[in-house]
Backbone bond lengths (Angstrom), bond angles and torsions (degrees), N, CA, C in turn:
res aa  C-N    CA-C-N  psi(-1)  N-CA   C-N-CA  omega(-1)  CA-C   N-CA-C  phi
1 X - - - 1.449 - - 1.533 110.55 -
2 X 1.428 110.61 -49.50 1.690 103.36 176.98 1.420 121.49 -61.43
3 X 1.763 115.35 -23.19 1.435 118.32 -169.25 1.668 108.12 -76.05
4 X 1.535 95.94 -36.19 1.746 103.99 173.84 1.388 107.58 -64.49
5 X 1.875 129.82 -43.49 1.640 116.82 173.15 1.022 108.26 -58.62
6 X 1.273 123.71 -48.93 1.590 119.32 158.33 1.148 137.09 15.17
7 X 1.670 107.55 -81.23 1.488 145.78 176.35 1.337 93.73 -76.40
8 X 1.068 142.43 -36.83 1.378 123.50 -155.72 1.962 98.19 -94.03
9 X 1.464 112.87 -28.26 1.144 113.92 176.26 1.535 103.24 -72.75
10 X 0.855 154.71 -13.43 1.367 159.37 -151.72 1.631 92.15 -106.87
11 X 1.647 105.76 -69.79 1.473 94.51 174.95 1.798 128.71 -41.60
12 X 1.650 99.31 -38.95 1.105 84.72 -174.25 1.727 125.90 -94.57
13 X 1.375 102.86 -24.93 1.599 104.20 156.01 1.607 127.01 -71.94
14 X 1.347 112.66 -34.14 1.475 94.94 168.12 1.689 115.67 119.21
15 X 1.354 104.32 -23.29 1.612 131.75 179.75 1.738 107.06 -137.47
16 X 1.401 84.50 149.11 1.628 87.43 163.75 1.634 113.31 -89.63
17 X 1.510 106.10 -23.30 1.492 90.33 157.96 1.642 123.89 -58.25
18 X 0.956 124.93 -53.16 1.716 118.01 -174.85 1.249 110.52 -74.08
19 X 1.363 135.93 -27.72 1.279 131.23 162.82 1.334 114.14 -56.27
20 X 1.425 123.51 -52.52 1.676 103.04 160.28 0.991 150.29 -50.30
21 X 1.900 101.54 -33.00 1.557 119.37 177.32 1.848 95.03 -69.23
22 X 0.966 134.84 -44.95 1.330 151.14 -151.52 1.870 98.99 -75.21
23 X 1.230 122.07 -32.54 1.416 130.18 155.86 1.615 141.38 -102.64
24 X 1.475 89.95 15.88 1.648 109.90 179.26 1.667 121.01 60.83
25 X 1.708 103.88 57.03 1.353 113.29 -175.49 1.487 100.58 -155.61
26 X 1.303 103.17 156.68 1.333 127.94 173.08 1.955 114.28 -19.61
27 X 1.096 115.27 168.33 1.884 118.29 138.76 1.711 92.67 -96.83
28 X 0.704 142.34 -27.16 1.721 138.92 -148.55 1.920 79.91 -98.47
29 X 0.948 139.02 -48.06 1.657 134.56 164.34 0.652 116.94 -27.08
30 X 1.834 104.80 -100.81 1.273 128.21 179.30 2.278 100.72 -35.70
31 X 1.404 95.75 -41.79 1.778 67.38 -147.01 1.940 105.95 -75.23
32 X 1.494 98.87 -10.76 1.555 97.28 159.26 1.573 121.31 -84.20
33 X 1.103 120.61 -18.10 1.766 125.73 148.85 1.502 106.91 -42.02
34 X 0.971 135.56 -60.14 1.793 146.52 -138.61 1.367 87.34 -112.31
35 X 1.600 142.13 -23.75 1.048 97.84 171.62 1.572 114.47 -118.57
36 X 1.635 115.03 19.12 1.077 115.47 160.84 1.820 109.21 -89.84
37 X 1.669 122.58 -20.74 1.698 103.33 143.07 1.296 143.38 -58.37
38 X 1.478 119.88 -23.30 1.573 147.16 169.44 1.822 88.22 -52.11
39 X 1.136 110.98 -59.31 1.659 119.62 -160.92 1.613 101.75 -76.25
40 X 1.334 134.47 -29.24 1.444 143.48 -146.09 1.783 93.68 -90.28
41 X 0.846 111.03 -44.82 2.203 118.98 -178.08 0.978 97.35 -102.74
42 X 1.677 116.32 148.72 1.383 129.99 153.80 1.525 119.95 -43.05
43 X 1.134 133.09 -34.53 1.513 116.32 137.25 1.238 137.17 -118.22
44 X 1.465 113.50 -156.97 1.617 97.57 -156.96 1.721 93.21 -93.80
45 X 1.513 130.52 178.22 1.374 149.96 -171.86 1.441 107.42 -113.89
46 X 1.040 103.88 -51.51 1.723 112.56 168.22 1.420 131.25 -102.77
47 X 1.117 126.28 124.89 1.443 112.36 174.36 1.871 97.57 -105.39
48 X 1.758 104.74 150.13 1.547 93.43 -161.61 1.571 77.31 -147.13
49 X 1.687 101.62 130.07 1.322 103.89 153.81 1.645 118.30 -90.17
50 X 0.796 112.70 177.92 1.511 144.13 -141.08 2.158 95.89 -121.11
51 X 1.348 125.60 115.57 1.276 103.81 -142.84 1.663 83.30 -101.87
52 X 1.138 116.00 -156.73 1.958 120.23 -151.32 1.929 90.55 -179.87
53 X 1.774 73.60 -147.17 1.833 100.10 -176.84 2.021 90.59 -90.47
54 X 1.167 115.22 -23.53 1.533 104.73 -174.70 1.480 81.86 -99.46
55 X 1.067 163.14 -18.17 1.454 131.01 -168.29 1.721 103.37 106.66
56 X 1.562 98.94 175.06 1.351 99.13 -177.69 1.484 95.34 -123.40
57 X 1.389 123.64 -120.21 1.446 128.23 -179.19 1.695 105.82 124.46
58 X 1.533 114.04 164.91 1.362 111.91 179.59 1.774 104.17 -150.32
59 X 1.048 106.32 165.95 1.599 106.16 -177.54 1.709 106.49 -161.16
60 X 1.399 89.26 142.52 1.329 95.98 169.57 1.353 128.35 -80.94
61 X 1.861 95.60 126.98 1.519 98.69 -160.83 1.700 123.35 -74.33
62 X 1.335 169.04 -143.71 0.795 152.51 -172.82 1.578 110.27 -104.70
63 X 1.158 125.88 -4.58 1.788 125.65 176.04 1.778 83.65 -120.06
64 X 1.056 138.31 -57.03 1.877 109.96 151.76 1.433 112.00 3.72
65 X 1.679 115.38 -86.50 1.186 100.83 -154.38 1.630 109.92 -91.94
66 X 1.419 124.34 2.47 1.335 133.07 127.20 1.932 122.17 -14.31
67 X 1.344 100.49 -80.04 1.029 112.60 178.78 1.913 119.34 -58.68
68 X 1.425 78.52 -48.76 2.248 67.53 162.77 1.506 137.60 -69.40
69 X 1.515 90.56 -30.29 1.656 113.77 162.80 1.563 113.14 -40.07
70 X 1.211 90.04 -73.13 2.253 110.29 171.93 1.210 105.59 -44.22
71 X 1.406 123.01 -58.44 1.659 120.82 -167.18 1.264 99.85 -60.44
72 X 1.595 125.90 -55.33 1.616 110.01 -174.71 1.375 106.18 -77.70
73 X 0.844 160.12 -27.88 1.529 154.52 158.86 1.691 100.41 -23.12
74 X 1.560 99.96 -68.70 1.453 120.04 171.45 1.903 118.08 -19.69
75 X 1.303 81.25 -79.30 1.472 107.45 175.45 1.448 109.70 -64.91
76 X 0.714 159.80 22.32 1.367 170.67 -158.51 1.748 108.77 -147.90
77 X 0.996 86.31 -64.21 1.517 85.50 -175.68 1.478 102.97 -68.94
78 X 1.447 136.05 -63.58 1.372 133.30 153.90 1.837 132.22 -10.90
79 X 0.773 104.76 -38.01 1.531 141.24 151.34 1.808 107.30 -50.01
80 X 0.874 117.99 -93.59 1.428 140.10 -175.83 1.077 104.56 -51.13
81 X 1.569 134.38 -44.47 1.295 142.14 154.56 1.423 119.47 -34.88
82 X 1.204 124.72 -44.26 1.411 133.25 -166.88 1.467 101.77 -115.13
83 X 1.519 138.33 -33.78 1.440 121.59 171.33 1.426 116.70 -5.29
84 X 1.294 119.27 -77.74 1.246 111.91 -171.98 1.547 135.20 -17.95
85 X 1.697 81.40 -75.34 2.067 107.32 168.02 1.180 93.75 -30.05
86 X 1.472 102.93 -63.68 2.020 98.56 -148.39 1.309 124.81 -56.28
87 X 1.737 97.79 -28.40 1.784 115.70 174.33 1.301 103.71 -73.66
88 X 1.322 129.86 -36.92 1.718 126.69 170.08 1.631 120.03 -52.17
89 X 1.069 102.14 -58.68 1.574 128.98 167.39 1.731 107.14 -36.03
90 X 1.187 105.79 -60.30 1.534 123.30 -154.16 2.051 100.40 -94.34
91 X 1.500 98.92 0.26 1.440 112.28 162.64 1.268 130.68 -82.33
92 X 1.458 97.26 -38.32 1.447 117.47 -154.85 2.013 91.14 -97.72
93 X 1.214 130.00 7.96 1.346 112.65 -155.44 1.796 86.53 -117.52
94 X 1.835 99.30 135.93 1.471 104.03 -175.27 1.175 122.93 -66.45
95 X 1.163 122.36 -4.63 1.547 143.68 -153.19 1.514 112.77 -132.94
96 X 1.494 149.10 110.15 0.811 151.90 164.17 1.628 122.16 -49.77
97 X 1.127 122.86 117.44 1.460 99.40 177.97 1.951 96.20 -112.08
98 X 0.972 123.18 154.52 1.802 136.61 -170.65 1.674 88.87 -68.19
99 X 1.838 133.04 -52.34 1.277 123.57 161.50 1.773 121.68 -33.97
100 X 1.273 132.85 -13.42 1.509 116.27 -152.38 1.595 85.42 -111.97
């Protein structure tokens, strides 16, 4: 779950540096996170330049945002699957919690 916010922070900041800063972790993290997903699929998730006098930056490559697509699909449907329980569960408990 964190490797997919991950990717999705990346998409939306633009770097794997600010996507880390942006989830309270390293560049030296995040950027061994992202590139042990690069290594995890037959291709890579991110493509990342390499920064200079213009900068670097990274983006999610087109089976990247594939793969986040699927995971929340995933999770979503997984979710919906179990609603029920959880509303049973979250019936039966003497104590309210603000989560249920």
């Amino acid at each position: 779950h964190g490797k997919i916010r991950l990717l999705e922070a990346v998409r939306d900041h633009g770097s794997i540096s600010a996507a880390g800063r942006s989830m309270g972790m390293s560049y030296r993290r995040a950027w061994l996170l992202t590139d042990e997903l690069n290594h995890l699929f037959e291709e890579p998730v991110i493509d990342a330049k390499h920064g200079g006098p213009g900068g670097g930056g990274a983006t999610l490559t087109l089976f990247g945002h594939h793969v986040v697509q699927r995971y929340r699909l995933i999770e979503a449907k997984a979710h919906a699957a179990v609603a029920a329980d959880l509303a049973a569960l979250a019936g039966a408990l003497t104590i309210q919690s603000p989560d249920c």
